[in-house]
N, C-alpha and C positions, 0 to 999 in steps of 0.2 A: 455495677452498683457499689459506691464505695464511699469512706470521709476521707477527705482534704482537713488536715489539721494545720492554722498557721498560726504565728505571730504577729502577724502583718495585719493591722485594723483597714487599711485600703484595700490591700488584697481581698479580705473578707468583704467589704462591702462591694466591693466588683462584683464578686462571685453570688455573693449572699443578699446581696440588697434587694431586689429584684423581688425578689421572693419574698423576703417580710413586708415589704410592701405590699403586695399584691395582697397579703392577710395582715392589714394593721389590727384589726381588735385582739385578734389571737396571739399577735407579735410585739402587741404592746410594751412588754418589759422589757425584752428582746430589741426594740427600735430607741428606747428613750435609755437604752445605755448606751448603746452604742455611739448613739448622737451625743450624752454626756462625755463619751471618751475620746471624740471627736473636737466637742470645742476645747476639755478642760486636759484631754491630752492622759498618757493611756496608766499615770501613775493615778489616776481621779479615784481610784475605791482601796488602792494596796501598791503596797511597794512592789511584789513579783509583777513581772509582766504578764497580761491580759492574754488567755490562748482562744482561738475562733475555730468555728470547723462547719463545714458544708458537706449535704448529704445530695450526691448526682444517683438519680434514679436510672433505669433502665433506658430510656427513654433519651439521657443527657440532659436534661433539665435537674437543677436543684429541686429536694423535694423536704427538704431540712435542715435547720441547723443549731449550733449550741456556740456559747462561748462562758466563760469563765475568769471571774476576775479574783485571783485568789486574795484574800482566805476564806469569799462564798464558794458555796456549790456552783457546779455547773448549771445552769441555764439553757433550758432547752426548749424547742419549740416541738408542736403536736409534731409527734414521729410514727412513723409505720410501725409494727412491730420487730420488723427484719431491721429497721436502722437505728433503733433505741438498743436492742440485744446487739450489733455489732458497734455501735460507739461505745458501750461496755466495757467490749472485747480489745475495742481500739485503744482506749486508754489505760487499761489494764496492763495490756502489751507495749504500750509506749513509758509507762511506769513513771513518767517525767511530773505530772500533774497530781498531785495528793489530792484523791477524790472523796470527800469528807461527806456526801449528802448528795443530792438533785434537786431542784424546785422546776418543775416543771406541769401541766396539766395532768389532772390526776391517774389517766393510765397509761400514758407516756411515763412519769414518773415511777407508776408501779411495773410497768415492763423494763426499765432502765437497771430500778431495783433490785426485783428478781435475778436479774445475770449478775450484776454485782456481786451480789452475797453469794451466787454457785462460785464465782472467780475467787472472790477474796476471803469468803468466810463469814462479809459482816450483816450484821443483821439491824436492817432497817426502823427506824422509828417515827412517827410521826411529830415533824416539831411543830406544824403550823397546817391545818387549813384554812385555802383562801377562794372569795366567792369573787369573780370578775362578775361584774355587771356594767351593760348599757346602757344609756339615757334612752328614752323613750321620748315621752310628754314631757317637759319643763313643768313640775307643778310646785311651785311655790308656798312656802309656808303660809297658812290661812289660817287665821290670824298672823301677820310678823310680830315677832320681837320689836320693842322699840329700837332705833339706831339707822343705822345707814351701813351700805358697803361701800369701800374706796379701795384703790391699788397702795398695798405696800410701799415704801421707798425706801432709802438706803437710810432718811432718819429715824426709820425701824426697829433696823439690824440689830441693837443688842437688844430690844424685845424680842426678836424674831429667835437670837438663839439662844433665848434663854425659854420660851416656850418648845425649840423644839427638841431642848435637851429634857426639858418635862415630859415629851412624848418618847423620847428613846429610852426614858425610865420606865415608863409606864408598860410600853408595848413589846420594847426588848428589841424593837429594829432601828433603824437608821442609825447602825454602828460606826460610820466610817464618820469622816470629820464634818461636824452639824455646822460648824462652819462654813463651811464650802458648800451647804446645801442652801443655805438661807444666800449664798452670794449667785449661787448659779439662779436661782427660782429670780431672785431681783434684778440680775442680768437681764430675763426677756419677761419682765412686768407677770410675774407666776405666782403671786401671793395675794389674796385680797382680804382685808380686814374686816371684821363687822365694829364697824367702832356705835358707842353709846355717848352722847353729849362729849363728843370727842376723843373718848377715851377706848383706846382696842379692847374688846372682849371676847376675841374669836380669830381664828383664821382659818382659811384653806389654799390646797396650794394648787398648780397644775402645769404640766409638762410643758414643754413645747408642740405647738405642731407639728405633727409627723403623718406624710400619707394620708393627708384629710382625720387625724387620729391625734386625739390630746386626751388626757388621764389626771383628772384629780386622786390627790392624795395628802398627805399631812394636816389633818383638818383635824385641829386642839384647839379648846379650852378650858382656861385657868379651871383648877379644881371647884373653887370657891364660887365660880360664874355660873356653875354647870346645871340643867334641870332649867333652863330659862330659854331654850329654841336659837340661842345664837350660834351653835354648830350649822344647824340645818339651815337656816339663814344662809353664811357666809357661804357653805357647800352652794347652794342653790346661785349665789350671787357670782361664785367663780366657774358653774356650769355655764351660765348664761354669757360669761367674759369669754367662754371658750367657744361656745358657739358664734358668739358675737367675731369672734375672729378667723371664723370659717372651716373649725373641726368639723367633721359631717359625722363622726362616731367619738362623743366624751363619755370615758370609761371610768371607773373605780375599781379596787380590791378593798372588798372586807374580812375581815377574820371570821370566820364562821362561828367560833365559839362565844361571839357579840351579838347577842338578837339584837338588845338597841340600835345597833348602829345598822342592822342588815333591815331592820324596820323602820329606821328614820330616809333611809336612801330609796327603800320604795317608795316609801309616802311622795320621795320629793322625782318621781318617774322613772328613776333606773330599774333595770330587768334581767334575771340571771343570764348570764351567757356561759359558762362552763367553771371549775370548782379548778382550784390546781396546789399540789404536794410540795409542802415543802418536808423532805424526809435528810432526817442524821442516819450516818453508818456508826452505829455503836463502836466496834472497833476504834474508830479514828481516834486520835491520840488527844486532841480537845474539839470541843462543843463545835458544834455548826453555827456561824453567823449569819444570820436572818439578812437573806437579802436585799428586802427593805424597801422593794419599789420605788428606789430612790430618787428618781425623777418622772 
């Protein structure tokens, strides 16, 4: 039982693919980066190069893995306790990777932690809890908002990042270039409006398909619009785009310290699936960047 640490995103997905697939809801963030760094090529979140690792069990099958795009944390997927406390140890010992935090499911996260801070000294903090949830029932806002939903286009684009540089003020995530978010989500039709007498008042966004598995996320409106159901609209308008396109499990994260939003996502059928840490090492020499769910 041991980790494979590489640099090589093919190597990884040889070895590693397999396996997140066969868990798309759980590997959710874990599939839709990898697929990002895949089409947009492996500079897509930071200049260092991107590091991957896979966990062979007893058995010779993978039974885990992490990768890292610095300057977020490592990313990890559910781990045993023997292979979250020896990735630790592993990169500890490799000393190459400046390990600033984890975001990973929450006691994976907090066993990763733990040896951490015996290794290094640093002492863990919580910067983010986040609640995965999955679609259930499709239930639709009753009564709608007035307006309509339609696909984003490129004659969008500078509303597009000009809202979602509004949500990376607000939220404190999708630090890396909002540019390149708003281009990749328009590349594979990821963005649906809720426009009102033709005018946008709303979006949501959603991944690509991955393993029967697509994931909404960046779903903003204007300050000024807000209190008037066009969130929960477009959400609802881009779950149904997702199914429409043959996800068999459309996902979300919410911030758990958001009752509204953890309450407007049940109303519209999503249902908790498991809760996941994103934790800073006090030590580290600046702040943890919020890894952002970024596609």
């Amino acid at each position: 039982m041991a980790w494979t640490v590489t640099y090589d995103l093919e190597e990884f997905r040889a070895a590693a693919g397999g396996f997140l697939r066969a868990h798309p809801a759980r590997n959710t963030t874990l599939l839709t980066v990898v697929t990002s760094l895949t089409v947009a090529g492996s500079g897509r979140y930071g200049a260092e190069p991107p590091v991957y690792g896979w966990w062979t069990g007893g058995g010779g099958a993978v039974e885990g893995a992490f990768l890292c795009t610095p300057p977020y944390p490592p990313l990890l997927s559910a781990l045993s306790g023997e292979a979250a406390r020896d990735l630790a140890r592993a990169l500890a010992r490799d000393g190459e990777l400046k390990v600033t935090g984890v975001n990973a499911g929450r006691e994976t996260a907090e066993t990763f932690a733990a040896t951490w801070q015996d290794l290094a000294g640093a002492v863990n903090t919580v910067e983010r809890t986040h609640r995965l949830y999955r679609l259930d029932a499709l239930t639709p806002p009753d009564p709608a908002p007035p307006g309509r939903p339609r696909t984003a286009t490129t004659a969008d684009r500078d509303l597009l990042i000009t809202w979602y540089e509004g949500f990376a003020r607000e939220t404190g995530a999708l630090r890396d270039d909002v540019a390149a978010q708003v281009d990749d989500k328009l590349g594979h039709d990821g963005i649906t409006l809720w426009e009102l007498d033709g005018r946008p008042v709303a979006c949501a966004g959603v991944s690509r398909t991955i393993a029967g598995m697509a994931r909404v996320s960046l779903v903003y409106t204007p300050p000024e619009l807000r209190g008037r159901g066009y969130a929960g609209a477009a959400t609802a308008a881009v779950s149904q785009v997702a199914r429409d396109a043959g996800a068999k499990e459309v996902l979300l994260f919410t911030d758990l310290d958001n009752p509204t939003t953890n309450a407007l996502y049940q109303r519209l059928g999503y249902r908790p699936l498991e809760d996941h840490l994103l934790l800073s090492f006090i030590s580290a020499e600046r702040a943890v960047p919020e890894q952002g769910h970024p596609s």
